[in-house]
PyMOL Python script that loads the backbone (N, CA, C, O; Angstrom):
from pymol import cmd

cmd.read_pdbstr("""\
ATOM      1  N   UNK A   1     102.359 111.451 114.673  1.00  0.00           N
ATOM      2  CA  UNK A   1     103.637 110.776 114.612  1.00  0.00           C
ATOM      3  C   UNK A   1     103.656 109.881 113.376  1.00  0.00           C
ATOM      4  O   UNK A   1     102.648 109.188 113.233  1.00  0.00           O
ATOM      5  N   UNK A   2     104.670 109.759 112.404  1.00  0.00           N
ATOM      6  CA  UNK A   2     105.081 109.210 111.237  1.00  0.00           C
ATOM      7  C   UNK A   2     104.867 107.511 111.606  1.00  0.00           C
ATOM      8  O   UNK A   2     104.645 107.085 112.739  1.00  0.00           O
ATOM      9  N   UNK A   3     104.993 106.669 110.361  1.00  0.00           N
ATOM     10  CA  UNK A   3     104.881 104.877 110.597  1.00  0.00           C
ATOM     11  C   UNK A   3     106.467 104.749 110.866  1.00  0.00           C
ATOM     12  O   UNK A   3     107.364 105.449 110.397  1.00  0.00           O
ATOM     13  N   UNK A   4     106.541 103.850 111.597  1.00  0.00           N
ATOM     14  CA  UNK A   4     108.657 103.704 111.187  1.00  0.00           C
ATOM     15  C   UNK A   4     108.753 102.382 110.248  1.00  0.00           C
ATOM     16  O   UNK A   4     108.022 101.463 109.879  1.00  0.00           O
ATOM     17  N   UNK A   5     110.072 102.829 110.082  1.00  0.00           N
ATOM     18  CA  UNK A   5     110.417 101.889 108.781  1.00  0.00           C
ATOM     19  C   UNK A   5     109.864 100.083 108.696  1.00  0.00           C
ATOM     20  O   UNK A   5     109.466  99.389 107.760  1.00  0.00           O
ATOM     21  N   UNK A   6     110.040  99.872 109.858  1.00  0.00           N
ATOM     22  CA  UNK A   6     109.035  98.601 109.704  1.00  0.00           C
ATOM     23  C   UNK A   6     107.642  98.494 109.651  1.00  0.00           C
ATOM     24  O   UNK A   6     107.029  97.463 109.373  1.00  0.00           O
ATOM     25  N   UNK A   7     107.189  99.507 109.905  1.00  0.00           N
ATOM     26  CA  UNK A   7     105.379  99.548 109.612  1.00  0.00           C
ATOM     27  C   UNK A   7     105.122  99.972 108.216  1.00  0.00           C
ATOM     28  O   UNK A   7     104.036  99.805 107.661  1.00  0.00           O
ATOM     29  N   UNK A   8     106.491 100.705 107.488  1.00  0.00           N
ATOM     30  CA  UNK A   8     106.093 101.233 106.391  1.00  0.00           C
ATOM     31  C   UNK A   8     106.536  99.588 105.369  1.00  0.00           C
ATOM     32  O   UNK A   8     105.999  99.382 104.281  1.00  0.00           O
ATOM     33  N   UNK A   9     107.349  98.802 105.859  1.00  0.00           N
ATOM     34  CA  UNK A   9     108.174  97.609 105.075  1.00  0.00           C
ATOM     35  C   UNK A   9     107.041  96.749 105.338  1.00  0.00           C
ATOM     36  O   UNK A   9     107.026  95.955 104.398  1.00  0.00           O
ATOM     37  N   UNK A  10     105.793  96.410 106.361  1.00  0.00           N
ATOM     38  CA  UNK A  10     105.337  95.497 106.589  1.00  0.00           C
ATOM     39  C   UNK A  10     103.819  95.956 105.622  1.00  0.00           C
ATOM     40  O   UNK A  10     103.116  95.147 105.016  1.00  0.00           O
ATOM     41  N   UNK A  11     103.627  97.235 105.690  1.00  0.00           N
ATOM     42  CA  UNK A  11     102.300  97.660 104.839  1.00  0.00           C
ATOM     43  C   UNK A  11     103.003  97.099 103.440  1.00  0.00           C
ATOM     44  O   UNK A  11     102.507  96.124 102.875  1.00  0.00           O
ATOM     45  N   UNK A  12     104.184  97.762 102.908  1.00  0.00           N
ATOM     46  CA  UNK A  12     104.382  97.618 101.418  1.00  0.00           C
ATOM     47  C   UNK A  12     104.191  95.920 101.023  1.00  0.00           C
ATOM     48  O   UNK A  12     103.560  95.565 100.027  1.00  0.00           O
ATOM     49  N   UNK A  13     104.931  94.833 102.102  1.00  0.00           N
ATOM     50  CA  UNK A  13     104.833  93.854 101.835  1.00  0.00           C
ATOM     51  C   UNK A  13     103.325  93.248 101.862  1.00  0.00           C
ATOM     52  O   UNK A  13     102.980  92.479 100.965  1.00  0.00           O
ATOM     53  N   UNK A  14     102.520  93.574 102.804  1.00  0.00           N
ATOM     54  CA  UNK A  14     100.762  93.204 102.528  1.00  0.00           C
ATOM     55  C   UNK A  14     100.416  93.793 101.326  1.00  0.00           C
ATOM     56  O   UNK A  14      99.962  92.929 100.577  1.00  0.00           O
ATOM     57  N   UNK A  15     100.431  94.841 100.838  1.00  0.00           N
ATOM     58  CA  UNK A  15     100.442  95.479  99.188  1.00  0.00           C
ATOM     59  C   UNK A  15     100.372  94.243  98.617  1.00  0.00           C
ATOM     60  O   UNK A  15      99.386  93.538  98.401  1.00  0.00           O
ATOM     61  N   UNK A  16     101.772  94.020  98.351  1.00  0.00           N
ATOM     62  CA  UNK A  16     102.263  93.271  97.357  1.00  0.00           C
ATOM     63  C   UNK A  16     101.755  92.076  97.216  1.00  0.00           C
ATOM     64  O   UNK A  16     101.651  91.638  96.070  1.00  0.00           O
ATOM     65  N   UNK A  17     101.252  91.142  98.525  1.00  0.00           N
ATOM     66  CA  UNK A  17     101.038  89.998  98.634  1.00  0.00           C
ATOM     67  C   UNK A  17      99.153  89.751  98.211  1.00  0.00           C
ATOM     68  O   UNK A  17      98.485  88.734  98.028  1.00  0.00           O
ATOM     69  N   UNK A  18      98.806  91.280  98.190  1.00  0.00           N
ATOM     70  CA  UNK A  18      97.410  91.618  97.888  1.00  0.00           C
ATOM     71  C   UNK A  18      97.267  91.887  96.538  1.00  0.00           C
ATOM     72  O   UNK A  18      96.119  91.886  96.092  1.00  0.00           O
ATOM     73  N   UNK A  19      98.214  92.121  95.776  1.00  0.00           N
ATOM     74  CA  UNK A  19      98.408  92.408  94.309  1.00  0.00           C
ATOM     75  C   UNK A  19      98.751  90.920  93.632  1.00  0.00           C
ATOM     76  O   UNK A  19      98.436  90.671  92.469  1.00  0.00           O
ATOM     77  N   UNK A  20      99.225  90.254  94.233  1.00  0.00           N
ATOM     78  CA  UNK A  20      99.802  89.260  93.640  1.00  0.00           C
ATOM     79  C   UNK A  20      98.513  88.016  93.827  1.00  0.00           C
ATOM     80  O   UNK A  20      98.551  86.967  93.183  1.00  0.00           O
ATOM     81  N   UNK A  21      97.537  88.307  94.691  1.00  0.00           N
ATOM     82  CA  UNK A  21      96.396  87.537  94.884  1.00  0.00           C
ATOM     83  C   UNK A  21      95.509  87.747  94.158  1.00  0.00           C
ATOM     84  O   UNK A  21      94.709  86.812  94.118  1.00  0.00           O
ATOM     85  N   UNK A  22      95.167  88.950  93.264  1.00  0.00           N
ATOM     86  CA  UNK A  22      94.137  89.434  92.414  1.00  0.00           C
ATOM     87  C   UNK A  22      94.486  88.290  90.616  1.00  0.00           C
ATOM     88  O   UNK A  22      93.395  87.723  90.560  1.00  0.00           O
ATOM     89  N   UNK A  23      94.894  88.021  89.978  1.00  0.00           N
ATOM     90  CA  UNK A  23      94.971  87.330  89.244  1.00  0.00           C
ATOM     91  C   UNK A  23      94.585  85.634  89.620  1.00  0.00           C
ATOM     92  O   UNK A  23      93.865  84.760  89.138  1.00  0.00           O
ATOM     93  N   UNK A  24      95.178  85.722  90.346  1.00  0.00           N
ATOM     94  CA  UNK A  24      94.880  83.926  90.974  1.00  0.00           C
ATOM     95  C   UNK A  24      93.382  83.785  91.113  1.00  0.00           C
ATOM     96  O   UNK A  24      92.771  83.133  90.265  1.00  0.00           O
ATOM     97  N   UNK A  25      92.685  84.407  92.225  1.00  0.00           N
ATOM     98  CA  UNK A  25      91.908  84.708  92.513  1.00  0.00           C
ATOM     99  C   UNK A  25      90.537  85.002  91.253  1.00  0.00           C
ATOM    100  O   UNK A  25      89.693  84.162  90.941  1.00  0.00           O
ATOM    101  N   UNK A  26      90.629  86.217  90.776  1.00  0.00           N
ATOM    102  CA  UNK A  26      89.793  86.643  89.806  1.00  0.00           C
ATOM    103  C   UNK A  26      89.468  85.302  88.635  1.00  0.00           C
ATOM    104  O   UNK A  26      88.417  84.906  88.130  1.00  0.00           O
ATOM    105  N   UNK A  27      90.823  84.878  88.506  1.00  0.00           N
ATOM    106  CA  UNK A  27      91.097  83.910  87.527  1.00  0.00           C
ATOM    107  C   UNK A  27      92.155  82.847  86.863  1.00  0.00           C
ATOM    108  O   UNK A  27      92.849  82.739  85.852  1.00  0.00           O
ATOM    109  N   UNK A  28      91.831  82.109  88.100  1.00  0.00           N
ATOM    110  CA  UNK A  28      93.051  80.863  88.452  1.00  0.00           C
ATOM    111  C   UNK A  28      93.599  80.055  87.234  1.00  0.00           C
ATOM    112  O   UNK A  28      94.680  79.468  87.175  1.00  0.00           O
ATOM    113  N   UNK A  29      92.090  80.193  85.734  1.00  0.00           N
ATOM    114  CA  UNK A  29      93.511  79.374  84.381  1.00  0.00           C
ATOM    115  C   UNK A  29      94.207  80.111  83.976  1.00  0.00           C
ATOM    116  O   UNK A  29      95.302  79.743  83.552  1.00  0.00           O
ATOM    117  N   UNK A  30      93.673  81.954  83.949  1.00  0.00           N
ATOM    118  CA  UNK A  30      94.684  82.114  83.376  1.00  0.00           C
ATOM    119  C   UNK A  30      96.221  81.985  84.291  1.00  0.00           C
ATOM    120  O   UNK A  30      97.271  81.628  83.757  1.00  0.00           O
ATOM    121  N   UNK A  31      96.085  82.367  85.806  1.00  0.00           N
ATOM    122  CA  UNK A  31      96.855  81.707  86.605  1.00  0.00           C
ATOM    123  C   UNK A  31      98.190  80.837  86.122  1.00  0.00           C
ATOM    124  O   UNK A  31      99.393  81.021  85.932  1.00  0.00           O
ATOM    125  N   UNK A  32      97.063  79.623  86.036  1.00  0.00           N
ATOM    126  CA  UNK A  32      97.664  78.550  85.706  1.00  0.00           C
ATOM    127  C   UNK A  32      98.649  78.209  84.355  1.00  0.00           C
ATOM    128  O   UNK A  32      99.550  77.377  84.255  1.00  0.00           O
ATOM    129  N   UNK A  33      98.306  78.840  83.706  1.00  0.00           N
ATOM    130  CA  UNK A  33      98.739  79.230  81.992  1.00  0.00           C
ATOM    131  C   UNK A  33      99.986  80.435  82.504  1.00  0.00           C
ATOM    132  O   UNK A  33     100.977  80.396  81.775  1.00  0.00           O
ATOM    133  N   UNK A  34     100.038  81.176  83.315  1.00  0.00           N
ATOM    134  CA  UNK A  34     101.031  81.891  83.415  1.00  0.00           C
ATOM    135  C   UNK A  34     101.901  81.220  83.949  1.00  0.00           C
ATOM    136  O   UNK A  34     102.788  80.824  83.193  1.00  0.00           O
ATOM    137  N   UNK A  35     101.977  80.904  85.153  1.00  0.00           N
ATOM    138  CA  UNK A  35     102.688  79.959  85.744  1.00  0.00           C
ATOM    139  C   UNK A  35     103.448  78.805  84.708  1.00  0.00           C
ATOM    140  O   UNK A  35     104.661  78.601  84.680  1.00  0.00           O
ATOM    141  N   UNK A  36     102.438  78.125  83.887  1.00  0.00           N
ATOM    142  CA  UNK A  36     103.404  77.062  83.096  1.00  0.00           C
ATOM    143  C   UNK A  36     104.442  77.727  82.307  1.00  0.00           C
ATOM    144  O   UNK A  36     105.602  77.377  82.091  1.00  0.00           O
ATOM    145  N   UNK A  37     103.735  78.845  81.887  1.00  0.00           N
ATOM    146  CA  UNK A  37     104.712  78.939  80.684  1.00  0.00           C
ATOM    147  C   UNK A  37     106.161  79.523  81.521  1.00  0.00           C
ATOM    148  O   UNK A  37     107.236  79.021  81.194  1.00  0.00           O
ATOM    149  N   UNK A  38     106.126  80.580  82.584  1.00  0.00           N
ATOM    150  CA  UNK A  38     106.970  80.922  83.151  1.00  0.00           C
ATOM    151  C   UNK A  38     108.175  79.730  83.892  1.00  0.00           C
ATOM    152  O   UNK A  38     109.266  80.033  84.374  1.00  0.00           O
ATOM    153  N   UNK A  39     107.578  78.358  83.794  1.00  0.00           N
ATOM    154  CA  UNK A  39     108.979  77.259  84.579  1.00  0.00           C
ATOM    155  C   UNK A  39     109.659  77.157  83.068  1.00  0.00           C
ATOM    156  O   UNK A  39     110.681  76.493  82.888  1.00  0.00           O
ATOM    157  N   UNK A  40     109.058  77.809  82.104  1.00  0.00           N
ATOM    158  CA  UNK A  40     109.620  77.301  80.771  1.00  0.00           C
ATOM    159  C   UNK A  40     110.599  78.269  80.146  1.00  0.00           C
ATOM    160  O   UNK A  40     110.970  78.267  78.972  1.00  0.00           O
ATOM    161  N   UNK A  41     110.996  79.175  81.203  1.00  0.00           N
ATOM    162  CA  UNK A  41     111.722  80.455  80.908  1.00  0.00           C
ATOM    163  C   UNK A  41     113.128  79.779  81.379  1.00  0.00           C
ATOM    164  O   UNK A  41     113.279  78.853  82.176  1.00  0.00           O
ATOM    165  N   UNK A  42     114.185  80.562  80.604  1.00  0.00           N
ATOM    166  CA  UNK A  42     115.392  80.439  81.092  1.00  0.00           C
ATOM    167  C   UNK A  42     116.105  80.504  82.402  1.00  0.00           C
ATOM    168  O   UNK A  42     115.347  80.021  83.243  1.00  0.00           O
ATOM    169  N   UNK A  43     116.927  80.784  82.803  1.00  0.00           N
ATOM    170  CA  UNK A  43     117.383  81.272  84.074  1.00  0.00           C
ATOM    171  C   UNK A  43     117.953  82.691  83.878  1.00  0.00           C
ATOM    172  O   UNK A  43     117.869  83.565  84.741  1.00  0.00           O
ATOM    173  N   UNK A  44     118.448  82.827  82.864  1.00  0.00           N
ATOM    174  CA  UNK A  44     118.207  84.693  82.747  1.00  0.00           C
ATOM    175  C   UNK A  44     117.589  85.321  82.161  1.00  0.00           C
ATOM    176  O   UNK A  44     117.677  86.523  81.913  1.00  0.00           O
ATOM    177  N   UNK A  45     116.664  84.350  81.776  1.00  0.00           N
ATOM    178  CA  UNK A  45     115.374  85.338  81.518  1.00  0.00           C
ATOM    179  C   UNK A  45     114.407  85.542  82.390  1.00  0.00           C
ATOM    180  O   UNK A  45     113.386  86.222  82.286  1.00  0.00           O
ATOM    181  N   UNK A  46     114.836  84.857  83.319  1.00  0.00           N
ATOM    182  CA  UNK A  46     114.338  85.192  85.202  1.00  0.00           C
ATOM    183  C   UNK A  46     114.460  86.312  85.529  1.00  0.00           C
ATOM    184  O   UNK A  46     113.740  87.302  85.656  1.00  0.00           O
ATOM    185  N   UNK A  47     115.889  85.940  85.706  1.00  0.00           N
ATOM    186  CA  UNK A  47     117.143  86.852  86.462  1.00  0.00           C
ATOM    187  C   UNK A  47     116.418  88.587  85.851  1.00  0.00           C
ATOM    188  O   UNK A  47     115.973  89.350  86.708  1.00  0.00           O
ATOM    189  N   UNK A  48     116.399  88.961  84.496  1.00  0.00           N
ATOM    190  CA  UNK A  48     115.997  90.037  83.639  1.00  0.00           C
ATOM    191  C   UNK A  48     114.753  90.229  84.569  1.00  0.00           C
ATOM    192  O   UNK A  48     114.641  91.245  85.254  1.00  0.00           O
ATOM    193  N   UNK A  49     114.015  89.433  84.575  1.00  0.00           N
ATOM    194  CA  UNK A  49     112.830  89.916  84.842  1.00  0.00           C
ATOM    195  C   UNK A  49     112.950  90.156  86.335  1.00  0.00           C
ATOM    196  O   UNK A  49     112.311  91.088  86.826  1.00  0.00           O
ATOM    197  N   UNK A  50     113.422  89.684  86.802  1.00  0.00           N
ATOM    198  CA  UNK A  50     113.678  90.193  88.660  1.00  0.00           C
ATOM    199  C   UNK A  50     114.553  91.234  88.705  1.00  0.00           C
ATOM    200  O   UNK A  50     114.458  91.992  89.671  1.00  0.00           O
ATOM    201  N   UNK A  51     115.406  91.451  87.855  1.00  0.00           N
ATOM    202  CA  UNK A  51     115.812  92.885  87.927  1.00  0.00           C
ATOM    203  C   UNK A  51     115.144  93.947  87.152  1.00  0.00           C
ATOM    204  O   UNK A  51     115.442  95.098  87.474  1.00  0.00           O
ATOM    205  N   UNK A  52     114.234  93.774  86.120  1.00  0.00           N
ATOM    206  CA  UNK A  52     113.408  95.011  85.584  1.00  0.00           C
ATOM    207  C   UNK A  52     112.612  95.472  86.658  1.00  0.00           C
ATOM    208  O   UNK A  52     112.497  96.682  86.850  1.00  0.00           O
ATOM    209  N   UNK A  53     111.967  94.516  87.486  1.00  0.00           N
ATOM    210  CA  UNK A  53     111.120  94.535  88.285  1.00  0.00           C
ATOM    211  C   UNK A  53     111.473  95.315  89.506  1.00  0.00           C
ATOM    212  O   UNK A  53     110.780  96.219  89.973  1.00  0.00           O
ATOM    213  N   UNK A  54     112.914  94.775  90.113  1.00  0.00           N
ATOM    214  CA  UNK A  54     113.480  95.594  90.841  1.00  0.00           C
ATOM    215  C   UNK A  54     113.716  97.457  90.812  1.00  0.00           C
ATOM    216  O   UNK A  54     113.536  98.412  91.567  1.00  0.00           O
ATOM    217  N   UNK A  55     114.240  97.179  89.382  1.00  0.00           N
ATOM    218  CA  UNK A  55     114.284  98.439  88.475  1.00  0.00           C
ATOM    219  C   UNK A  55     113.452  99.604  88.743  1.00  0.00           C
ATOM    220  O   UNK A  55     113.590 100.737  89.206  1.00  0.00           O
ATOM    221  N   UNK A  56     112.517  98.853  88.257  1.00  0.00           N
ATOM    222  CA  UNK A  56     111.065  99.604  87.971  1.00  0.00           C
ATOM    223  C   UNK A  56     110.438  99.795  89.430  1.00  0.00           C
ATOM    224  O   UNK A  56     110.244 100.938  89.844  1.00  0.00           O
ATOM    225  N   UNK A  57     110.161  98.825  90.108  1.00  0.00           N
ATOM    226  CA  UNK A  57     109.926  99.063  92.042  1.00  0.00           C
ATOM    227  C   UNK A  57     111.262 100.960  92.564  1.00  0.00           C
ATOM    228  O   UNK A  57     110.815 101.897  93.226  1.00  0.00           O
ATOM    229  N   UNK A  58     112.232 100.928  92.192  1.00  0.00           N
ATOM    230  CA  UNK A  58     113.131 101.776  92.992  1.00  0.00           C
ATOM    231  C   UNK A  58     112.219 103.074  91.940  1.00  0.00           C
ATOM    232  O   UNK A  58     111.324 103.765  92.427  1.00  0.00           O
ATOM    233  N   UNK A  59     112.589 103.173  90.735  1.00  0.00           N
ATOM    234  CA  UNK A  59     112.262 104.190  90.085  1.00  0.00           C
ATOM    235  C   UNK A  59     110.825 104.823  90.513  1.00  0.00           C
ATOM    236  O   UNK A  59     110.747 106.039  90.691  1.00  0.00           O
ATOM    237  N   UNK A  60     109.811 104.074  90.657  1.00  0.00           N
ATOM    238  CA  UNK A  60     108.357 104.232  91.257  1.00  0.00           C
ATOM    239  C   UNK A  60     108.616 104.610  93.096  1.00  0.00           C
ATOM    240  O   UNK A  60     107.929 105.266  93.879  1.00  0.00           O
ATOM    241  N   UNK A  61     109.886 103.873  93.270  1.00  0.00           N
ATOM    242  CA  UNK A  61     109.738 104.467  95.094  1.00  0.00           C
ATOM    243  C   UNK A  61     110.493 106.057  95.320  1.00  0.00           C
ATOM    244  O   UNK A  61     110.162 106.852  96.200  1.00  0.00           O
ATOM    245  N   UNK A  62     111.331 106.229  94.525  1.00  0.00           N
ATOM    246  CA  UNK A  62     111.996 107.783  93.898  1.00  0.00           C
ATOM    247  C   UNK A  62     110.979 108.819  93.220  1.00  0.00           C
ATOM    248  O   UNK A  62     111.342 109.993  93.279  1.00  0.00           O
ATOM    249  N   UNK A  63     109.899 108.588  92.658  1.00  0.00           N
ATOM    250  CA  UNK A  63     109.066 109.400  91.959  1.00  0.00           C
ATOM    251  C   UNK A  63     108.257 109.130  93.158  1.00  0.00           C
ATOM    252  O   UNK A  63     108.870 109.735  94.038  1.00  0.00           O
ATOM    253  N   UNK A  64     107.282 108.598  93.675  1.00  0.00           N
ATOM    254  CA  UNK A  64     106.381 109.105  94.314  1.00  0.00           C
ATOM    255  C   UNK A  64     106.525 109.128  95.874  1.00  0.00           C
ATOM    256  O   UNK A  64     105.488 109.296  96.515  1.00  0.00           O
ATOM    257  N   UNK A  65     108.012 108.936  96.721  1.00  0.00           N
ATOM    258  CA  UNK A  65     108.734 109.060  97.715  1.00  0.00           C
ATOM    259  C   UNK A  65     107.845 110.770  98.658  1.00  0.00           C
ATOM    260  O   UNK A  65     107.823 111.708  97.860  1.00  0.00           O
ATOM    261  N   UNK A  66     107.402 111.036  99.663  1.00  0.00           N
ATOM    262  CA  UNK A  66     107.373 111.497 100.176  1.00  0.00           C
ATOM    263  C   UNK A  66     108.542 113.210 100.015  1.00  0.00           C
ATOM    264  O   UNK A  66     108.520 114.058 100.907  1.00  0.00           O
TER     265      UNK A  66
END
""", "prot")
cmd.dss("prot")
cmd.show_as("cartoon", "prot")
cmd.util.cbc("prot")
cmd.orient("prot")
C-alpha cells in the first residue's frame, strides 16, 4: 500500500529540515556569515529568492514525480 499525502508532506518536510541542519551544524561561522549578510538583503531580493526556490522545488517535483 502507497504513503498518503500526509506521510509523503511530513517525510518531505523532515528532508528539508535535515538539509537545512547540515551547514549549521558542519559549520556554524560560516552559518553565521550567511545569515548576516542575508538580514542585509532587500525585501525583494527575498521575495526573488523565495520564489526561485519555489521555482526550482516544483520543476525538481515534475521531473522526478513518480
Amino acid at each position: 500500500m502507497g504513503a498518503s499525502a500526509w506521510d509523503l508532506l511530513l517525510a518531505a518536510c523532515a528532508l528539508m529540515l535535515v538539509l537545512e541542519g547540515l551547514l549549521p551544524f558542519f559549520s556554524p561561522g560560516a552559518w553565521r556569515r550567511l545569515f548576516a549578510q542575508a538580514t542585509k538583503l532587500s525585501d525583494g531580493q527575498i521575495r526573488f529568492l523565495g520564489l526561485s526556490s519555489m521555482l526550482l522545488g516544483i520543476v525538481l517535483l515534475l521531473l522526478f514525480r513518480d
